[in-house]
N, C-alpha and C positions, 0 to 999 in steps of 0.2 A: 697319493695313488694316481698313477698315469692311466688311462684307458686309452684303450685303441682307435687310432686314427685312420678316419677311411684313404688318407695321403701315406699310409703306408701297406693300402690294397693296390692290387694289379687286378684292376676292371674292365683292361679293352677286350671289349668286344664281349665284357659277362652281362646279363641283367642283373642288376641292381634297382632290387627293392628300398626307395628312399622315402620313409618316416617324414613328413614336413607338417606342419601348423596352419595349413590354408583356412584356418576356421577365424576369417572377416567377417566386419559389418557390412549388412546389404540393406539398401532401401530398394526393393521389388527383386532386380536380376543387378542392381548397380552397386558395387562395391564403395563404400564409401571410406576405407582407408586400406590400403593395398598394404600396409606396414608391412605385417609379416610373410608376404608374398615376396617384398623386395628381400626382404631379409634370408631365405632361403636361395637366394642366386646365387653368392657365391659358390655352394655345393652342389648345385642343379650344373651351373656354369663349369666349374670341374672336372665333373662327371663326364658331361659332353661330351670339352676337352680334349679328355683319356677316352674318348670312343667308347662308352658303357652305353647300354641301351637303358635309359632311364626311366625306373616305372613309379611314379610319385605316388603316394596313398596320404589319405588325409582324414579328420574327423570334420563337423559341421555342425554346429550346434548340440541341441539334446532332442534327436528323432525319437528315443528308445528302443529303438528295434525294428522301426518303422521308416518305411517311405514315405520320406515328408518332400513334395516338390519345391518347395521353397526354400527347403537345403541341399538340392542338388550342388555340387561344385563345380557343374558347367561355367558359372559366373567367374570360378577362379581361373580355370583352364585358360579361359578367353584372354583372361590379364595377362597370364604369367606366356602367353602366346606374344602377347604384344612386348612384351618386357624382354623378352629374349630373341623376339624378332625371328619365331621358326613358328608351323604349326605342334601344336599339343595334340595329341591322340584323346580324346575323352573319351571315360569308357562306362558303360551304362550298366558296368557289373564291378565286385567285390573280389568274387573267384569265380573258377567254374571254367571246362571246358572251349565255351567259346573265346573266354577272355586271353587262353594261353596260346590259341591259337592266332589271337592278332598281336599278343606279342612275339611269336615265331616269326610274321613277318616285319619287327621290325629293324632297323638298319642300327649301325653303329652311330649314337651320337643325338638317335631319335628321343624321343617324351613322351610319355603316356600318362593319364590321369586317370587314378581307380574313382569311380563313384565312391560318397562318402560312407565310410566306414564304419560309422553307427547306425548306419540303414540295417543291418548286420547285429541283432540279438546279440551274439556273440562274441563281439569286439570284446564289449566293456566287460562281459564274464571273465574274459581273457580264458577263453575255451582251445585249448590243444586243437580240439580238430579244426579251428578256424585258422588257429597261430600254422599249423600244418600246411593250409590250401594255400595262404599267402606267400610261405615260405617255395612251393612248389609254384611260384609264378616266376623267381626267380635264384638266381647263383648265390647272391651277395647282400648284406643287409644292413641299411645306413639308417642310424636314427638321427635328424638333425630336427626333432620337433622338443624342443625343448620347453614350451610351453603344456605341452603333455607329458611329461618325463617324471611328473608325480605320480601317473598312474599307472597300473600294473594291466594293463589291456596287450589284447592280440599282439595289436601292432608296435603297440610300444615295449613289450615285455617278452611275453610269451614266443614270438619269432625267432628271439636268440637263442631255443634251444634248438633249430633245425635248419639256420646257418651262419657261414662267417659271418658276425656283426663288428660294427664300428662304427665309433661316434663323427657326426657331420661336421663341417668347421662352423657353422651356429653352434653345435653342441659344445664344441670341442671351446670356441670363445666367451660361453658363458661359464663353463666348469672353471677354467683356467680364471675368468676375472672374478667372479664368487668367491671359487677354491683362496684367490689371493687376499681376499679379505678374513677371511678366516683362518687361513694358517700363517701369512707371509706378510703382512700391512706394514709397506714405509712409515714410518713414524713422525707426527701425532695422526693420529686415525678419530675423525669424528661420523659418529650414526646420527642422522636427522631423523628422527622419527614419527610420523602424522597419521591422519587417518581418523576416523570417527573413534574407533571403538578401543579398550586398550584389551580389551580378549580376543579383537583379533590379532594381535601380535604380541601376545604374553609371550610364546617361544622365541620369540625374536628377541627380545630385550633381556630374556632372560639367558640367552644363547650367548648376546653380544656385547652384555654387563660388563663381562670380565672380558674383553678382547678389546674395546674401543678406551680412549684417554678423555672423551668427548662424547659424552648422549645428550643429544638436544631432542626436546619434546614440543611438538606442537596441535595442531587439529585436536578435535573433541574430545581425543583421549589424554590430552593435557587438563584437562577440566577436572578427570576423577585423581591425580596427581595433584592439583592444587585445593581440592575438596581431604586430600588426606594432610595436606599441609593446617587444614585447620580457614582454609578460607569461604567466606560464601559467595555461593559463584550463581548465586541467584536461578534463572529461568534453565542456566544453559544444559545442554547435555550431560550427562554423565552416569558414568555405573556404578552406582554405591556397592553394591556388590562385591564390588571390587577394586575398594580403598584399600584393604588387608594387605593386595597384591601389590599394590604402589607400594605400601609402605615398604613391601619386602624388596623391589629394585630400586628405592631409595635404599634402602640399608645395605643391598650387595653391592650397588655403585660406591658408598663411601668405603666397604670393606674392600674393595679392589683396586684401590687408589682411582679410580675412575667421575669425573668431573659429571654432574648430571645437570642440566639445565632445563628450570622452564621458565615460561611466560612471566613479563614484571609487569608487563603492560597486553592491555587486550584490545579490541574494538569490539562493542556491544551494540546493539538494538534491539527492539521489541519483538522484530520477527524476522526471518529468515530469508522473505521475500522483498526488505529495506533498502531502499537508493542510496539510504545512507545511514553511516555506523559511528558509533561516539568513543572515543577515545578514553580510560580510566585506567588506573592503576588496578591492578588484580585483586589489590587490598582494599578498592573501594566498586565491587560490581552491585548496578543497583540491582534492589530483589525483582523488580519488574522487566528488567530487561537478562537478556544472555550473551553467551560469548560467541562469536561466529569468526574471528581470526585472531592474530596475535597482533599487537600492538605494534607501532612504531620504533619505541624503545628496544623494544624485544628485536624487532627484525634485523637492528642495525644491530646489535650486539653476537647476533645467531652469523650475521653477515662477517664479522671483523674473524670470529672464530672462526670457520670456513677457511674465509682468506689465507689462514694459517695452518692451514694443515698439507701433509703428503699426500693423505688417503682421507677422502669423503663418501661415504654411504647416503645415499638420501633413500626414503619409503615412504611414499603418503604425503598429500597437502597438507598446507598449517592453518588453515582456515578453508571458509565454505566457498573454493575458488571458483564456483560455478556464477557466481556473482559476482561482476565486479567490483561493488563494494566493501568486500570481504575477499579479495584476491590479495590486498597488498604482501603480508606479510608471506604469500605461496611463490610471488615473483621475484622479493629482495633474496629468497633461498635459491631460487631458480639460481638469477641472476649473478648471485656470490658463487654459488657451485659451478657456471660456467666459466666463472672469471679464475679461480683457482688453477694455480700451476700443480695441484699435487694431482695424485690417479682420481681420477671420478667414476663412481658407478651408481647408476639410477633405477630402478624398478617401481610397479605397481602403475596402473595405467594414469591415474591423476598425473601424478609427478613427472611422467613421462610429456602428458599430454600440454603441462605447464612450460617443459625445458621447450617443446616441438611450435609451440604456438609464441614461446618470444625468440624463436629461431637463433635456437642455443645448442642444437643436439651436436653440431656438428664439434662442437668444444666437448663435450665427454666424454671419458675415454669407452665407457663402456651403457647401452642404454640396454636391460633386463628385456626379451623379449616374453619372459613367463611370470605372469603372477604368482599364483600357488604354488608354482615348480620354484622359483626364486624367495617367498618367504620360507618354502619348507627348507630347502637347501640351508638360505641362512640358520634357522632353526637347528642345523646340526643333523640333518636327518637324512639319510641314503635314495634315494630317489632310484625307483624300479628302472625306470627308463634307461640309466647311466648304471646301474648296476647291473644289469644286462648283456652289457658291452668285458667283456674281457680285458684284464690291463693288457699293458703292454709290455 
């Protein structure tokens, strides 16, 4: 299913209402990772381009409905001013007569920034009369926030019933590299899967069972995976709760001809705060210590497989990569998944944050700008944001 692309609007010289993700990290007013700011220029860029008079709207934390000063997105405006090298119009309102009136005067090619959009009760109800006033600020309606595209709000949902809408080329790049894993995957296709918990990505594994030749498991939720296998895994994490469910994607992996891999070897210590970690086979964890990464053996084996694939999925670190003594087996993945000739696509901020920091991103083909919006997608599941948008 194709959705419409805003590269096949005719926007000179309309307003265009454009959906973006300005919702960074700040230390006071200072942005401390511009990601998804740069990520958004291509279609900000565009728009220009074609002479649309650009009116950005964005969300900012969780005000509730409240003016919160410390989520104002003056901080973004200023970047995305320097980034593009024009001024940004920031605008100290949501809707409302004054605000349409400083978009009358603006020119073709201009930028305006809405204040953020959860100051606004009504965003998140995804309230008509709010979807209405937005819509009545402009002609044309581009969602390129794809990190909010799981939700069913004002701006991301509810606007497409009061005008043309179409999807951003962010949007449009993450449906198409997702979309391609789950309908289209050059073949063998392997899912790295990590991450502390295995309930938070029960949908995903049980989405991508039968779709991948290849499920590697690593991070905490390999723990209750090798707790249903029958091992003791001593101190470390895991959901007993939810052995039953291991055993049930161990048993749909082998029924789908699909390869499942986990952990032979671990690195363990007493606490989670350790300089340093001891190396054991999975079959020998002692009861006083836990698991905090995957072993050597493991990494190299997780690495050769990689190596060989067309298509690599990665989700979640394979250990507690926030410590260096418990990064290795997060880096040997990094590092295999950048070295790989087949399609790569990465999500979830850890793994992002593991490929960005041994300055690998630029070897990926594709890095997930949305968490939730990118495991629910994987998950099988229609996302308001993109469903909103008319095919094409």
């Amino acid at each position: 299913m194709t959705r419409r692309s805003m590269t096949s609007a005719d926007v000179r010289g309309k307003r265009v209402l454009c959906r973006v993700d300005f919702n960074v990290p700040l230390d006071g007013n200072t942005i401390t990772d511009d990601t998804r700011i740069r990520a958004a220029l291509p279609t900000i860029n565009w728009l220009r381009e074609h002479e649309a008079k650009v009116i950005l709207c964005s969300h900012a934390g969780r005000p509730k409905g409240k003016v919160v000063e410390s989520m104002r997105l003056r901080p973004a405006g200023e970047r995305l001013a320097e980034l593009i090298d024009v001024p940004v119009i920031i605008a100290p309102d949501v809707t409302g007569d004054a605000l349409k009136a400083t978009i009358a005067e603006m020119s073709d090619g201009d930028v305006l920034l809405l204040e953020n959009l959860r100051f606004d009760p009504r965003e998140e109800k995804n309230d008509p009369a709010m979807a209405k006033e937005l819509a009545d600020l402009a002609d044309i309606y581009v969602n390129d926030a794809f990190g909010a595209a799981h939700r069913a709000h004002a701006s991301t949902a509810g606007i497409a019933d009061y005008l043309p809408a179409y999807l951003g080329l962010l949007m449009q790049k993450e449906v198409d590299s997702l979309g391609r894993l789950l309908d289209s995957p050059d073949r063998p296709f392997a899912a790295i899967i990590g991450g502390a918990k295995v309930s938070d990505k029960i949908a995903v594994l049980e989405n991508l069972v039968s779709k991948v030749d290849h499920l590697l498991i690593g991070g905490g939720m390999a723990n209750t995976f090798l707790l249903a296998q029958g091992k003791q895994i001593g101190k470390s994490l895991v959901e007993a709760d939810k052995v039953d469910l291991a055993n049930k994607i161990i048993a749909d992996a082998e029924a789908s001809g699909v390869t499942l891999h986990l952990p032979t070897d671990a690195i363990v210590a007493g606490d989670i705060k350790a300089e340093v970690g001891t190396v054991v086979s999975v079959d020998a964890i002692p009861a006083d210590q836990a698991i905090f990464d995957i072993g050597p053996e493991t990494a190299h084996a997780y690495a050769d497989i990689i190596l060989g694939m067309k298509t690599v999925l990665w989700n979640g670190p394979l250990g507690v990569a926030e410590n260096p003594a418990f990064a290795g087996g997060t880096r040997s993945v990094a590092e295999a998944v950048g070295a790989t000739d087949g399609f790569t696509v990465i999500g979830g901020g850890d793994s992002v944050a593991a490929i960005e920091k041994l300055g690998l991103a630029d070897k990926i083909d594709h890095i997930s700008t949305g968490g939730g919006a990118s495991l629910e997608l994987l998950e099988g599941k229609e996302l308001p944001g993109i469903a909103a948008i008319p095919e094409e």
